[in-house]
C-alpha positions as a printed NumPy array, in Angstrom:
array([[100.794,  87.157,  91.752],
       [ 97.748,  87.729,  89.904],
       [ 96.97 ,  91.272,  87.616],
       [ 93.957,  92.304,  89.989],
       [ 96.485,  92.269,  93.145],
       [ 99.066,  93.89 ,  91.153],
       [ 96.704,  96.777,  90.096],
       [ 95.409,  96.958,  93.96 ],
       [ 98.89 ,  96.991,  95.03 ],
       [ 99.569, 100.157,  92.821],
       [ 96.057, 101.621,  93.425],
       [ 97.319, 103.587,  96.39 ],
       [ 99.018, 106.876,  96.407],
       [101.313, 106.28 ,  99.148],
       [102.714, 102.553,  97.565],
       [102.984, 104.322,  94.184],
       [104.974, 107.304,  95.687],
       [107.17 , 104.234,  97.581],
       [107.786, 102.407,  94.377],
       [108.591, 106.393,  92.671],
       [111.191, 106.559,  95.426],
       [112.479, 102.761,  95.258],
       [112.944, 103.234,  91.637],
       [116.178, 105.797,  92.479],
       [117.561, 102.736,  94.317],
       [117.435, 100.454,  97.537],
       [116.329, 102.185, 100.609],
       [114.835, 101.243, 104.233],
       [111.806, 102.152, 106.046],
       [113.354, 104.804, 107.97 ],
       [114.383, 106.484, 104.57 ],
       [111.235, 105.912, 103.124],
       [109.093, 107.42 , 105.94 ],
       [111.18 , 110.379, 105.933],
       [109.608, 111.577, 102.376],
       [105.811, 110.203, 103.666],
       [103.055, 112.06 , 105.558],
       [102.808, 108.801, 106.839],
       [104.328, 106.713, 110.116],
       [106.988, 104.51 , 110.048],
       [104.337, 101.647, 110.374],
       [102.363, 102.742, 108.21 ],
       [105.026, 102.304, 105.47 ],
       [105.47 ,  98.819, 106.349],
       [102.912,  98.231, 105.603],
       [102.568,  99.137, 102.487],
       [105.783,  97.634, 101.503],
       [104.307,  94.512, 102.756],
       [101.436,  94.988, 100.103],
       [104.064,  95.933,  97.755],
       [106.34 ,  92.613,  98.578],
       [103.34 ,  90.532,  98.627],
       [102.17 ,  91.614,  94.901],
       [105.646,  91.166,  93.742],
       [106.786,  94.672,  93.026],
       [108.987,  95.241,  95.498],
       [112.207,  92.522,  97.35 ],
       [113.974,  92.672, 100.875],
       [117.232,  92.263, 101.594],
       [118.639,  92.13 , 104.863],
       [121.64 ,  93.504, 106.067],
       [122.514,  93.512, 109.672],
       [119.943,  94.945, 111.665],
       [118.416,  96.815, 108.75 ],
       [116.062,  95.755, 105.856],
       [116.396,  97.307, 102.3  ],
       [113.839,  97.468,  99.936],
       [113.995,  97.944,  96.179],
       [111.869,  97.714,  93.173],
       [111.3  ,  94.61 ,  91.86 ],
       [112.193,  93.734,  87.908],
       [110.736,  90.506,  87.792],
       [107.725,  91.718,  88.868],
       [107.521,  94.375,  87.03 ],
       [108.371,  92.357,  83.81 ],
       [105.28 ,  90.304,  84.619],
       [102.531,  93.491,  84.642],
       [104.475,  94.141,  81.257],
       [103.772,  91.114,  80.249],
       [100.205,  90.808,  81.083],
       [ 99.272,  94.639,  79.912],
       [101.168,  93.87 ,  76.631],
       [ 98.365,  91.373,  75.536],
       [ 95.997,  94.42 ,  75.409],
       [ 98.649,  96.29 ,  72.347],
       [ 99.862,  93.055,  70.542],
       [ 97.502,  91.492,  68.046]])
């Protein structure tokens, strides 16, 4: 994961409005779209965008996939915007 697809990642309403929602707790596409003005398909993809950037994990569980906000990646934009305030 690089800073520049991070900040793409996040650049869109809809993913940031996803991660907003994630951030209550783990939830599936279904759930997701039901909060969206956007298609079920639609917000896969953006979670893919989201999972690809490393903001967002998977977990299956049966037939269903749950999605959730990612720490890790999270701690690593931290980490790379904290450069800019330490010094």
């Amino acid at each position: 994961m690089t800073a520049h697809d991070t900040f793409l990642a996040i650049a869109d309403a809809n993913r940031r409005r996803l991660l907003e929602e994630l951030r209550r707790g783990p939830k599936t596409v279904t759930q997701l779209a039901e909060g969206l003005p956007v298609s079920r398909p639609a917000v896969s993809q953006h979670l893919k965008v989201l999972l690809d950037a490393g903001l967002v994990s998977a977990r299956a569980e049966g037939t269903k996939r749950f999605y959730a906000v990612s720490n890790s990646g999270f701690r690593k934009l931290n980490l790379w915007l904290d450069q800019f305030w330490e010094g």
